[in-house]
C-alpha positions, 0 to 999 in steps of 0.5 A, a space after each residue: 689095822 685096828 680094831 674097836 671093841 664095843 663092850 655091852 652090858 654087865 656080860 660084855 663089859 666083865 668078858 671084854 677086861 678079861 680079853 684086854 687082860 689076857 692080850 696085854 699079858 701075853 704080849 708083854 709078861 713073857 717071850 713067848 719061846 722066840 728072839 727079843 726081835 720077833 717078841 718086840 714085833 709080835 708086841 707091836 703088831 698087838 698094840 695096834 690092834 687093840 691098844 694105843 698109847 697115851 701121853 704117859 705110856 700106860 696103852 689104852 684100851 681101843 673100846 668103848 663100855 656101854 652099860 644101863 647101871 654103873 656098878 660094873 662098868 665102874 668096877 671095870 675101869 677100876 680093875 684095869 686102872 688098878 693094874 697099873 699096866 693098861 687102862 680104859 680111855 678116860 672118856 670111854 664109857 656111858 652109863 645109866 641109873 637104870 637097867 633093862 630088866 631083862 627085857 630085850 625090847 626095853 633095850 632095843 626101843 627104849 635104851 637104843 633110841 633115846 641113848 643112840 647119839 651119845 653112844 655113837 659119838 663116844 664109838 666115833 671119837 674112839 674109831 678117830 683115835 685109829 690110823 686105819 679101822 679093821 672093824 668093830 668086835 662087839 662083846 655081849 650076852 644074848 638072854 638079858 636086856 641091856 646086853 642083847 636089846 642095846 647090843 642089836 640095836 648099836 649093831 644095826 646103827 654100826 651097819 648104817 654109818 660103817 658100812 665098810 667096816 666089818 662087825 663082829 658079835 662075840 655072843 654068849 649063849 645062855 645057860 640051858 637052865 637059865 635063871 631068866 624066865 625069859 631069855 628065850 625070848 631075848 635070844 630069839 629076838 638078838 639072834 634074828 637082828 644080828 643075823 641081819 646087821 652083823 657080819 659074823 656071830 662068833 658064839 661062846 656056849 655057857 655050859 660048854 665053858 663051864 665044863 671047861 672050867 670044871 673038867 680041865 681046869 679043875 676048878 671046884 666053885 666056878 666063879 663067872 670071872 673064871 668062866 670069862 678068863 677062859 673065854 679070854 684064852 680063846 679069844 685071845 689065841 684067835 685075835 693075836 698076831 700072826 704071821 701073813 703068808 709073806 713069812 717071818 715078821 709079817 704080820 696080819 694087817 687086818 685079822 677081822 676082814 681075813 677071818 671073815 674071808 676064811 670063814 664066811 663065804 655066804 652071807 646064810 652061813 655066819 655062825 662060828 664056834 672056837 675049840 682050843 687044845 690044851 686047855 688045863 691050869 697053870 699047876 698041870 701045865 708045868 708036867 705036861 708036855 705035847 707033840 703036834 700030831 697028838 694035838 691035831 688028832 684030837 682038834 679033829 676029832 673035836 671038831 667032827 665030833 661036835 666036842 668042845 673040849 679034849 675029855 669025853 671025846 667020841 671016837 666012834 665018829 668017822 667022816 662019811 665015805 663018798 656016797 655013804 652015810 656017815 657013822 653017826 649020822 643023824 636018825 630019827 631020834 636027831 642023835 649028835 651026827 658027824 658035825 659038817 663043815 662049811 669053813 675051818 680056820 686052824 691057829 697054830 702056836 709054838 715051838 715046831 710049828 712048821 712040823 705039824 701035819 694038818 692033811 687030815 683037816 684038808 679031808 674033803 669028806 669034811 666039808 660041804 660039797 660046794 666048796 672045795 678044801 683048799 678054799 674050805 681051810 686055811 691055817 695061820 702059824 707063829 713060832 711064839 707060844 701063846 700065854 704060856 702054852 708051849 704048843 697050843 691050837 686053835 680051831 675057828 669052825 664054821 660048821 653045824 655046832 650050833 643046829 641042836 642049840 638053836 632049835 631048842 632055843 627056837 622051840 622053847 620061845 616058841 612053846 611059851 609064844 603060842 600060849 602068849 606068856 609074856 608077849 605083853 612084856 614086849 608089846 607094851 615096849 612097841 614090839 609086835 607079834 609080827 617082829 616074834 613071827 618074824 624072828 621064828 621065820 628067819 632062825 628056822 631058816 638058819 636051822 634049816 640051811 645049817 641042817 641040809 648042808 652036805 
């Protein structure tokens, strides 16, 4: 099955080359430590899903571009043109003379509405184009205008004509110290209407990435084409194929609907984080070597721990014993506690893979008391190593990372909605103080239900 890719705004459309790049490689720059017969099969399994064939043999990517200014759109579809090995579909894209400034409801009320029937129809001739759909992923950052505004508002619209059709937000969430006065707003409004249209919001933190880039990729000035490339990575071992529970050469027919029943058993719950282990350059790659059990300690611990990466891991946090609280375990100064889990979802790739261990992720004390482990877990495996990773794990979490974030996020708005500081930006494009109130209300309830699981 196949999956259209819906590419928003300057971030989206940067993140969504940098996906397809990363796919395309992997698939076909290297074997992947495997027969040619199962590297041929994994390769046609990832054509299906994200590419398809045009007349002259070079795949085309399954997405559509939508952005409010032409200068990145133009510069994607020049690099993937470029590249020689994958382009953009020659009638894929729409785009302005002029941006949202950064204002979501200017994208929402202005762009969405007058734009709609030409962006649903490039989305229509692109789902037409797929033998079977599996769904919509839908790139986008959450501060900005066009990205945020546009992107909930042709979320919504995908909800109403798809309705059988999974979706998908792949969001980025702001740098803590962003540089848009007003991106709180623009969060808190982006949040509350995907929370309502998609059906899971896979988030990607800003600073978490960049400590990514700086700490384990050794990256001295970090470029946002650096950042996006490692987003890639990770979404690219999540999305890539693997094997069904059938066996060898049986791939996954439809990985957004097998995600979203891993990972979302409750419509309340739909906020998921990625973790990926090893994450490092290409120079320190070549010297390093890793077993399953090292590997899978630490993705654990990570996870627990509410880390987003191997360095700087707390070991002090344990998983609570029955009936005791946990060690770390929130006090009243609301410290970083033992991350619970609703759903995890473990991606295994390489060699020896049907080795490693993974009884420590199956620990009940992990995950909240409504659902058992053998429902809580799942893990996927493929004996093909992945972008050049000999052994390499991804962890698919649908857990309590995001509470201290979004309350800030919700706190912050909500300092500057109290003083009124720039409602009128958003009044004057139809949005109402009712629709802040109201996106305050439902974000403070996911806050709430995320807080109180246990």
């Amino acid at each position: 099955m196949s999956i259209v890719t819906v590419q928003l705004g300057q971030c989206g459309n940067q993140i969504g080359f940098e996906v397809f790049n990363t796919l395309f490689s992997d698939s076909h720059d290297f074997q992947g430590l495997c027969s040619k017969k199962e590297n041929e099969a994994y390769q046609a399994s990832c054509q299906e899903r994200f590419f398809r064939e045009e007349e002259n043999g070079v795949p085309v990517a399954r997405a559509v571009l939508i952005d409010m200014e032409p200068k990145v759109i133009n510069q994607t579809l020049t690099k993937a043109s470029q590249s020689g090995r994958w382009k953009y579909g020659q009638h894929a894209c729409f785009c302005q003379k002029q941006g949202s400034g950064n204002n979501w409801a200017y994208g929402y009320s202005v762009h969405g509405p007058r734009h709609e029937e030409s962006i649903m129809n490039l989305i229509q001739k692109e789902v037409e184009k797929c033998d079977s759909l599996s769904g919509f992923f839908i790139i986008m950052s959450i501060a900005g205008g066009t990205g945020s505004g546009l992107g909930a508002f042709i979320t919504q619209d995908l909800q109403d004509q798809y309705s059988n059709s999974l979706r998908m937000n792949q969001i980025i969430w702001p740098y803590g110290t962003g540089e848009v006065i007003v991106q709180n707003y623009n969060s808190i409004m982006t949040l509350s209407h995907l929370y309502r249209s998609s059906d899971a919001l896979l988030v990607h933190e800003n600073d978490a990435v960049h400590k990514i880039c700086a700490k384990l990729m050794n990256i001295k000035q970090i470029s946002f084409s650096d950042i996006n490339q490692v987003l890639a990575h990770q979404l690219g071992s999540v999305f890539q194929p693997t094997y069904s529970e059938e066996g060898a050469f049986h791939y996954r027919r439809n990985p957004l609907g097998d995600l979203m029943e891993n990972l979302v058993p409750h419509p309340e719950f739909k906020m998921l984080g990625i973790r990926n282990i090893p994450q490092m350059s290409e120079n320190s790659l070549a010297y390093s070597t890793f077993t399953w059990t090292g590997l899978l300690k630490h993705l654990r611990q990570m996870l627990i721990s509410n880390a987003k990466m191997e360095e700087g891991i707390d070991w002090q946090v344990r998983p609570p014993i029955s009936g005791l609280p946990a060690i770390g375990k929130m006090s009243l100064k609301k410290e970083l506690h033992f991350n619970t889990s609703i759903a995890n979802l473990v991606i295994l790739r390489g060699k020896e893979v049907q080795n490693a261990d993974l009884e420590g992720f199956k620990d009940p004390a992990l995950y909240t008391s409504w659902l058992q482990p053998d429902i809580a877990f799942n893990v996927w495996k493929i004996q093909r190593a992945f972008n050049r990773y000999e052994k390499s794990a991804a962890l698919v979490s649908n857990s309590q990372f995001l509470v201290k974030p979004l309350d800030m996020i919700v706190g912050k708005a909500w300092n500057m909605f109290a003083s009124k500081a720039y409602v009128h930006q958003y009044t004057k494009f139809g949005i109402e103080e009712e629709d802040f109130l109201d996106s305050f209300t439902l974000l403070e309830q996911v806050v709430s239900s995320y807080s109180n699981i246990f």
